[in-house]
Each structure stands twice: as C-alpha cells, then as structure tokens.
N, C-alpha and C positions, 0 to 999 in steps of 0.2 A: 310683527307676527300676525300673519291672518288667523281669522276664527276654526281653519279647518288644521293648521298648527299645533294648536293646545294642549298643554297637554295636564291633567291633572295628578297634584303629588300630595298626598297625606302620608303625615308622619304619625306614631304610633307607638308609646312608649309603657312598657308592660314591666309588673314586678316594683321594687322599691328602687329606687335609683340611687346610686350610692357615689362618692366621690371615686374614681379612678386614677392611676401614677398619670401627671402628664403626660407622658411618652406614651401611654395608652390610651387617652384621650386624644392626642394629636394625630397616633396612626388611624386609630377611628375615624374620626372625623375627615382624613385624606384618603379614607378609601371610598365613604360615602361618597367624598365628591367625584371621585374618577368613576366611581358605578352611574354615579346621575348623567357624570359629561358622558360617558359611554350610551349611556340609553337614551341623551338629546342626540346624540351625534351617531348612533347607527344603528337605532333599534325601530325610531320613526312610531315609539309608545304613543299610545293614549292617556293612560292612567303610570302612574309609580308610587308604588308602597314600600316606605321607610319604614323599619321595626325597629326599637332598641329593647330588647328584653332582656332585665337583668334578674338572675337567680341568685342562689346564694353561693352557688359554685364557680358560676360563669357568667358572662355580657354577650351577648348573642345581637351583632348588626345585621339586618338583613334589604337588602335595596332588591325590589323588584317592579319588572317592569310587563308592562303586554305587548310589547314589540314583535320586531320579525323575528328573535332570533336568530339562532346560529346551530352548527357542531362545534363543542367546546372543544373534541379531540383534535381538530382539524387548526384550530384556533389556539389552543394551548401547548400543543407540543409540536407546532410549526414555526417554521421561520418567518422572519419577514416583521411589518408595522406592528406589531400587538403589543406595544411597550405596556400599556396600560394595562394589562389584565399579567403582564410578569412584574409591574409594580405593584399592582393589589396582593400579589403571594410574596414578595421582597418585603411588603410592609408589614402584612397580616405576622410571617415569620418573626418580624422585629418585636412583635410582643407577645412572641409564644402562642399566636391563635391560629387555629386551624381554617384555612379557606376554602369554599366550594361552590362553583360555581356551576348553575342549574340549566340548560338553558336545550332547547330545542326550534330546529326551522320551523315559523311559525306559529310558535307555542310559547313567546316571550324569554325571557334572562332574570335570575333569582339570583343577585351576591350575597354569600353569606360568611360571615365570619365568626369565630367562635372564641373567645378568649378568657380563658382561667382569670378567677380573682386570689388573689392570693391573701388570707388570711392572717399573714403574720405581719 
C-alpha cells in the first residue's frame, strides 16, 4: 500500500457498554465489516469513524467515511451488484435494528444502525 493509499480509521466507543445476545453482537460486528470493506473498496476514503454508542434504550453502530460517495436511491432500490448494502439491512433486520444509510456524491457514506436493548 503506498503512502497516498492510507487511510485513517478511529474507533470510538461512547456511553457504558453493556454485554449484548450473541446474535447482536455478531450482526454488529458483520455489518461493521461490510461498511469498512465498502468504504476500502469504493469510497477511495481518507479518514473512517467507527462509533459504538450504547444508551440505555439502544446500541447505535455508526461507520463512516469521507469518500466519494454516492446516490443511495440509485444504489438501494436498483438492481444489479449491491449485495452488500441489501446485506447490511438483511442483517440489521435480523436483530430488530433500524438501518440508514447517509451518503452523498462527494460528501462521503455514514452506516448507521440502531438496535433496541431489550431489558428483560
């Protein structure tokens, strides 16, 4: 990887962090990585900001990047390659979190997902 490659990625973890069911730490965790491989592989970022913010209602992952961008409408309700961003809302869905993804030509890609903690 040459020096004009690089890209920088801090992670960032806000609120008390609490233990999560498996199956919502695993989808967690597979969606983070399909937002990084998305944003190594066609966003051509400089910087990405991993959030995990946990409240006491909800876990809130958010990956973003400062890339090229996109139209997410163009992107999300087309056909064709975009397996990875109808696997981030297949997965998000698997544990009851709400997905949205931010993103503008030019103006980088935000994934965010939102998932209830369930108190009982």
């Amino acid at each position: 990887m040459s020096s004009s490659n690089r890209v920088q990625v801090a992670i960032q973890v806000l609120g008390t962090a609490i233990q999560l069911p498996p199956a919502t730490e695993h989808h967690l965790l597979r969606i983070c990585q399909e937002a990084l491989n998305n944003a190594f592989k066609h966003a051509d970022a400089k910087n990405i900001q991993i959030t995990l913010n946990y409240s006491e209602k909800s876990v809130q992952l958010s990956v973003a990047d400062d890339g090229r961008g996109f139209a997410p409408g163009s992107v999300l309700t087309g056909t064709g390659k975009h397996f990875g961003l109808r696997n981030l809302r297949s997965r998000a869905r698997k544990i009851k979190g709400r997905l949205e993804v931010i993103s503008q030509p030019s103006q980088g890609t935000r994934v965010e997902v939102n998932v209830p903690i369930s108190n009982t």
